[in-house]
N, C-alpha and C positions, 0 to 999 in steps of 0.2 A: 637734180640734187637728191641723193639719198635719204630718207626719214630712217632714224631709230626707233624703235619700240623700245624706251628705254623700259617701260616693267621686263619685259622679255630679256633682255639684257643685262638685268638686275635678276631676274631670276636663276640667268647662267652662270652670274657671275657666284653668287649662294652656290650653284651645284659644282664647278670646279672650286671655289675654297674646301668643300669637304669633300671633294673626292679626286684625288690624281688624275683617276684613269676617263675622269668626263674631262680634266681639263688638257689631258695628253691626247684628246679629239683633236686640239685645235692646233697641236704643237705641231711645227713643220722641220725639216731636216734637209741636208744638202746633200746629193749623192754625186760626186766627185765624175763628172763628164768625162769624157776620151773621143778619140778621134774615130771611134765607133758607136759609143754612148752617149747619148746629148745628156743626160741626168739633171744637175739643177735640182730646185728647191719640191719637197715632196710632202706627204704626208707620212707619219711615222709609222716603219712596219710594224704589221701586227704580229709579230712572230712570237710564237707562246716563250722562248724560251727569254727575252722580253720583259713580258709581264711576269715572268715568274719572278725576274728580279726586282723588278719595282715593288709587287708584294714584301719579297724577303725589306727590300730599302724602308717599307713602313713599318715594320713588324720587327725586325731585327736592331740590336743596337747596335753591333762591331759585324761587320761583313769584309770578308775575302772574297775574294773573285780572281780565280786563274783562268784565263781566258786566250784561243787564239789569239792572232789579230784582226784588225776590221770587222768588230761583230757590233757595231753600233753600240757598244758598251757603253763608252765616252758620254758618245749623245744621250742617251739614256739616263747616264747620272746628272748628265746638267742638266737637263728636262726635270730630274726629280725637285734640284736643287735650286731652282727656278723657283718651281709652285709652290716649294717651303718658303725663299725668299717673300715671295709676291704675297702671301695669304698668312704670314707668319708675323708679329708684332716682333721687332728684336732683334729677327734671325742674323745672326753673324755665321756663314760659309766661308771659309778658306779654300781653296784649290793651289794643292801641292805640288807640284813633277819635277822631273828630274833637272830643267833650265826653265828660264824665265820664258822662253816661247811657245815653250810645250805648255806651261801652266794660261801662260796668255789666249793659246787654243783655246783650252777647256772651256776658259771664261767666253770666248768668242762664242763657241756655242752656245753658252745660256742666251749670250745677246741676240745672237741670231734668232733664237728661237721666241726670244721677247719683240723683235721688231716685225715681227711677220705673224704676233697675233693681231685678232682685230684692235680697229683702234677702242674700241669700247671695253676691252681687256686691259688695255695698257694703265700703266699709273706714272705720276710723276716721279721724273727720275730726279735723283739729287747729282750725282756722278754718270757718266759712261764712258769710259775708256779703255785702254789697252787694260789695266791695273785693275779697273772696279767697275760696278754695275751695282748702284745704289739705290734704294725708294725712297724718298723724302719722307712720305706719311708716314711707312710703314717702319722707317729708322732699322732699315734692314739690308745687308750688305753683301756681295760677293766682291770676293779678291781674290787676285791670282797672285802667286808665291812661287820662287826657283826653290829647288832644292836646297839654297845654300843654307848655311851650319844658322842653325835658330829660328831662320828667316821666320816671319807670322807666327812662330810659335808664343806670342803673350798674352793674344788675346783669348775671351771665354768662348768658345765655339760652340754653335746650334750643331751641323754636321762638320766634320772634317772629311777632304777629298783629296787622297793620296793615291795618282794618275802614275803609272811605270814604277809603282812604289820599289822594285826591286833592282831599279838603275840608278837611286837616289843615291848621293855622294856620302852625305850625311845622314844616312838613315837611322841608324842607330842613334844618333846627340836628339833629332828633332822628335822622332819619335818619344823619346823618355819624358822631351819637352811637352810634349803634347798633351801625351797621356792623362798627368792628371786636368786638364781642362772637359775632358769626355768620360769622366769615371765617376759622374752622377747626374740622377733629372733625366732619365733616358737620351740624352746627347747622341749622335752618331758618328762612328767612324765607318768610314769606306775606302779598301783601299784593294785598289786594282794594278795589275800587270800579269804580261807575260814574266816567264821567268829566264833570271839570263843565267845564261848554262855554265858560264864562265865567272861565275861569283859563286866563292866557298860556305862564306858566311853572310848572313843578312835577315834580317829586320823578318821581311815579306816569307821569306823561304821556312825561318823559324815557325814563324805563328802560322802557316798553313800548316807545315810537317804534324807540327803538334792537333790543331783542330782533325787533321784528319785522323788522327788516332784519337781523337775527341777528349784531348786533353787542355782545349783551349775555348773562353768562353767567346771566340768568335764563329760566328755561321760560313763556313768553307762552302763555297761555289765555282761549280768548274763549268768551262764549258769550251769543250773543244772542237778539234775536227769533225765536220758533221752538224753541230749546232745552227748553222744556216740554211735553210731549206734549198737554198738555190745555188748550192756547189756539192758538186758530185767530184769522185773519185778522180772524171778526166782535168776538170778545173785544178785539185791538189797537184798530178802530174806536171797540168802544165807552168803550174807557179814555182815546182821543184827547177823543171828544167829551165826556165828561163831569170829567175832571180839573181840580179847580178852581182860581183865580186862583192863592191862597194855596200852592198844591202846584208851582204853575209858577215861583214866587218870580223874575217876572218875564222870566222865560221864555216866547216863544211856542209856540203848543199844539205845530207841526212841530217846533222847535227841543227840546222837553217830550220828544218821541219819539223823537227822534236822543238825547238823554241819555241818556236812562230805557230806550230800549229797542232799540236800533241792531242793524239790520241786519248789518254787516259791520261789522271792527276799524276798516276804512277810517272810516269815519262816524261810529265810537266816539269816535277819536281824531280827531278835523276840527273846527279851532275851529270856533264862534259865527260867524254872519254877521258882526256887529255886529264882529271884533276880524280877521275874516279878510281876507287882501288878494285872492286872486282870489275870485267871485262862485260860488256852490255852482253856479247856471246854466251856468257856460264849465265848471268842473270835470266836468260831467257830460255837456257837450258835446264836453269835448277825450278824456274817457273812450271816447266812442260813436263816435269818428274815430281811439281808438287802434289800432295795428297795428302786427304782427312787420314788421322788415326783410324787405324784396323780397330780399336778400342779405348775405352778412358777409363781410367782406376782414379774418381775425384779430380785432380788438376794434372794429373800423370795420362800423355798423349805416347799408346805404345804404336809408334808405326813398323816395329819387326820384333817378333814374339823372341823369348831366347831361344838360342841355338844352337844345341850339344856341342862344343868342339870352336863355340867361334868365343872369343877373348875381349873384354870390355873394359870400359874405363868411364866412372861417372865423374864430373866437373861440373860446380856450383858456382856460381857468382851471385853472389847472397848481393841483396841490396833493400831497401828501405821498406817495401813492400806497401801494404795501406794509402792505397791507392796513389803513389807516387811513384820512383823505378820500378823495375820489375826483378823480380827475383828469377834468374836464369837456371838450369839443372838440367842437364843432358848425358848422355848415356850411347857414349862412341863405341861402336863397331870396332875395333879394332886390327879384324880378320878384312873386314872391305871399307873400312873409315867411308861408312855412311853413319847419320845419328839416328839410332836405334830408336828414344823415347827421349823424353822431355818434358820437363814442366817450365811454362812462363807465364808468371803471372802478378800482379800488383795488390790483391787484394789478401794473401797471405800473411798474415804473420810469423814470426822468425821460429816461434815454438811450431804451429802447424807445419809452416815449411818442412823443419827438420821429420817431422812424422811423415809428412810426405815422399822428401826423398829416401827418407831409410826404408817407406814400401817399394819405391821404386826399384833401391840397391837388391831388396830381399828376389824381386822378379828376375833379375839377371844375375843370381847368385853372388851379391855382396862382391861387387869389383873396385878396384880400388878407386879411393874418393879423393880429388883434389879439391880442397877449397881456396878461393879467393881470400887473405886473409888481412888485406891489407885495407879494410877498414871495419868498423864498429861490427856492421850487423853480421860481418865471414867473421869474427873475434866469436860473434854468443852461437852463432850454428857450431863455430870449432867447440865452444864452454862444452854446448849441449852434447856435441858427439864424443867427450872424451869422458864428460860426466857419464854416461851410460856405453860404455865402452863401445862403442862404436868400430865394427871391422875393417881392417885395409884400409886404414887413414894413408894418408901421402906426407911424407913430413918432408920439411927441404932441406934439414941437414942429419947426417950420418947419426948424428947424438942422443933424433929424435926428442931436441928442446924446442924446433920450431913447426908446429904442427901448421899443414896448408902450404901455402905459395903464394907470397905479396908482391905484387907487381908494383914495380916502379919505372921510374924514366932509363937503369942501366940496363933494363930487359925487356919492357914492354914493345918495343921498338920492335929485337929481334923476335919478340915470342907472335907479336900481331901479325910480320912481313911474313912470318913462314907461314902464318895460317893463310893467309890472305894468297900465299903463292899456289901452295897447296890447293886452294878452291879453283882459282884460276888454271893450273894445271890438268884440273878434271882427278882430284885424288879424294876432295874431302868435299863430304855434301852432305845437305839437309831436306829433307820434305816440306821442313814447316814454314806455312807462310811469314809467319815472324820472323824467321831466321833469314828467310830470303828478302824483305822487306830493311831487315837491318843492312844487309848487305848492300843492297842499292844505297844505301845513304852514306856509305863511306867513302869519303873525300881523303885524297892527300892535299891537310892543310895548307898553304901557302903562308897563312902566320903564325905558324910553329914549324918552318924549316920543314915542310912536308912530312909533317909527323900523321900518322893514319886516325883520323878520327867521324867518329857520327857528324853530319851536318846539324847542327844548334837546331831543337825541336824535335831530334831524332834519339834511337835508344843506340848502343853499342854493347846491350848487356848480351843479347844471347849472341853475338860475335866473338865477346869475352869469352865466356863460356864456351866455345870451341877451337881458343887459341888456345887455353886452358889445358883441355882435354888432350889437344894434338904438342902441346911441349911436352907431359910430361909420359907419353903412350909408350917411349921407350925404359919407363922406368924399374920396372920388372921383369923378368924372362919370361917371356910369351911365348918361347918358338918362332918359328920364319913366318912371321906373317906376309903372307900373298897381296901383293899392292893391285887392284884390277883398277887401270883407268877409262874413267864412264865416256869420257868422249870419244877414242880412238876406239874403244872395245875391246883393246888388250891389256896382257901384264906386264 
């Protein structure tokens, strides 16, 4: 017969309630056997990338996680979600995914990892089943939850656990549901997936895009190819080559491993070929010809100085500025439709703005200026450019009553396609990481009739901004401008 040291015991039990990573000692994990691996039940890697999460899980309130897959992620949050149930007076967890299996998983884990601590750890359970994992004393509860529309979304939540969140049917009704039950008391939300390459709009996709341009109060975490110590480059080959149809669910095999297992957030979050508007080829093209500005004039990025003899056109898409959109200004080449200089940025105001672009125009000898006019803040750049007589306006009618160019749904259509064709072409290009950044985010919508848009989270302003430029470039006589295309290397 075994003896306890029950002080010993009691003293353990004090050092995992206040601290995870003494009681993530004892937590055990299954590593999934094969007919070459005997695997079975283990002790939890130590792998730092790991523990970096489970810090950010204590410390943070709202966490993203883009992640491969099989990166022990899963186990990781139910491990965390465990030691809050188990030492937490209250705690109510939900665990969400995209069906009732996948969520019944999740929960599996915590249980598993609750039966295989000592028995001297254990407490009594009120519930354990497929559904819940309850503590009687502790009146503290895990549930698993499908995806479906509402599902668990009434109750008040300690953490909420949103598994595949970007496969979720309902993402959008349960999330809004959610929300306000985690939006005071430091509550946490967690919500993890790969991303599926074949969904335009979503929940998961938003609120990363946006955190990563850190306009979201969640902690964005990525972790991709590479993040496990124990797969190397021959392992990714060989999971490319052997992954079968039914696992790609239609999926091509490159396409299979930009989802499943992405290099960088950038590629994480990159639609589908099939729904994307510029060509993964130009993106990776316009990437390898990006570059820092030659110089900055305040918010003015000149990447090609002017140049006796070559013909410009600046276009503005004014926007709200003060730290929300960005106010877009570019300055097309028009001799080799690259963009000469640019300003983008969100911290401007409409009056600074305008003083900025007019130094801008004054650098490449006052070229003609389209403004976006078709809302509030292109109306006071127009007020202020006409107020102070402002050169080479662009008006859109002969009468010169309607100063600027307001896009709407009978032209935006054709003014976006051509630009958009144009980039793809190898005709019209940018340096700046912005521009090319927007560019990866344009989807042809699926619900708007494949109308061309930013993915939700993302900007569209400095893409605006050089449809802009490129509709109205034939508007004055220029001379034969020389078209050089950068991909073939001819004209």
């Amino acid at each position: 017969m075994i003896e306890l040291n029950f002080n010993k015991c009691a003293d353990e039990i004090t050092l995992c309630k206040g601290n995870y990573f003494h009681f993530r000692k004892y937590s055990k994990t299954i590593d999934q056997p094969s007919p070459e691996y005997v695997g079975g039940l283990m002790s939890f890697p130590q792998w730092d990338y790991l523990k970096q999460l489970a810090i950010i899980y204590l410390t943070k309130p709202l966490t993203l996680v883009v992640k491969e897959r099989q990166l022990f992620i899963s186990w990781e949050t139910s491990n965390f979600c465990l030691w809050f149930a188990m030492f937490h007076f209250g705690a109510n967890i939900p665990y969400f995914s995209k069906g009732g299996a996948e969520a019944n998983e999740l929960l599996n884990k915590s249980q598993t990892i609750y039966h295989n601590l000592p028995h001297w750890m254990q407490l009594e359970t009120e519930r354990d089943c497929d559904e819940e994992l309850s503590f009687k004393k502790q009146n503290s509860h895990l549930r698993a939850f499908s995806g479906a529309k509402y599902g668990g979304t009434s109750f008040t939540n300690s953490i909420v656990v949103n598994d595949e969140w970007d496969f979720h049917e309902y993402d959008v009704e349960n999330w809004n549901a959610i929300r306000p039950t985690i939006s005071e008391k430091g509550r946490r939300f967690i919500g993890i997936s790969t991303v599926d390459k074949l969904k335009a709009v979503s929940v998961f996709q938003d609120q990363a895009a946006q955190a990563l341009h850190g306009e979201s109060p969640f902690t964005l975490v990525f972790f991709g190819r590479g993040s496990r110590p124990d797969r190397n480059e021959k392992w990714y080959e060989k999971e490319e080559k052997t992954v079968t149809p039914s696992e790609m669910k239609g999926l091509t095999r490159e396409l299979y491993m930009a989802q499943n297992h992405p290099r960088t957030i950038e590629e994480a979050l990159a639609p589908a070929s099939s729904i994307a508007v510029i060509k993964s080829n130009i993106i990776e093209y316009l990437k390898a010809n990006r570059r820092e500005p030659i110089r900055t004039v305040g918010a003015i990025n000149i990447y090609q100085e002017y140049h006796v003899g070559h013909k410009y056109i600046c276009a503005s898409d004014p926007a709200s500025g003060a730290g929300l959109d960005n106010h877009a200004v570019g300055v097309l080449d028009i001799t080799d439709y690259k963009i000469a200089a640019d300003i983008y940025d969100n911290n401007i105001g409409d009056t600074e703005m305008f003083i900025m672009t007019e130094k801008l125009r004054e650098i490449y000898q006052f070229p003609l200026w389209v403004i976006e006019s078709g809302s509030d803040y292109g109306g006071r750049i127009i007020n202020m450019a006409q107020k102070n007589n402002s050169k080479n306006l662009y008006w859109e009618d002969k009468e010169h009553q309607k100063c600027g160019l307001r896009t709407h749904d009978g032209n935006r259509v054709t003014m976006w396609a051509e630009c958009a064709s144009a980039i793809n072409d190898g005709l019209l290009m940018t340096p700046s990481q912005h521009g090319i950044n927007e560019m990866q985010s344009l989807v042809f919508n699926p619900q708007k009739r494949g109308r061309i848009d930013a993915k939700r989270g993302s900007h569209d302003d400095y893409f605006s901004m050089m449809s802009l430029a490129w509709w109205v470039k034939g508007s004055q006589s220029y001379g034969e401008a020389e078209v050089f295309n950068y991909l073939t290397g001819g004209k």
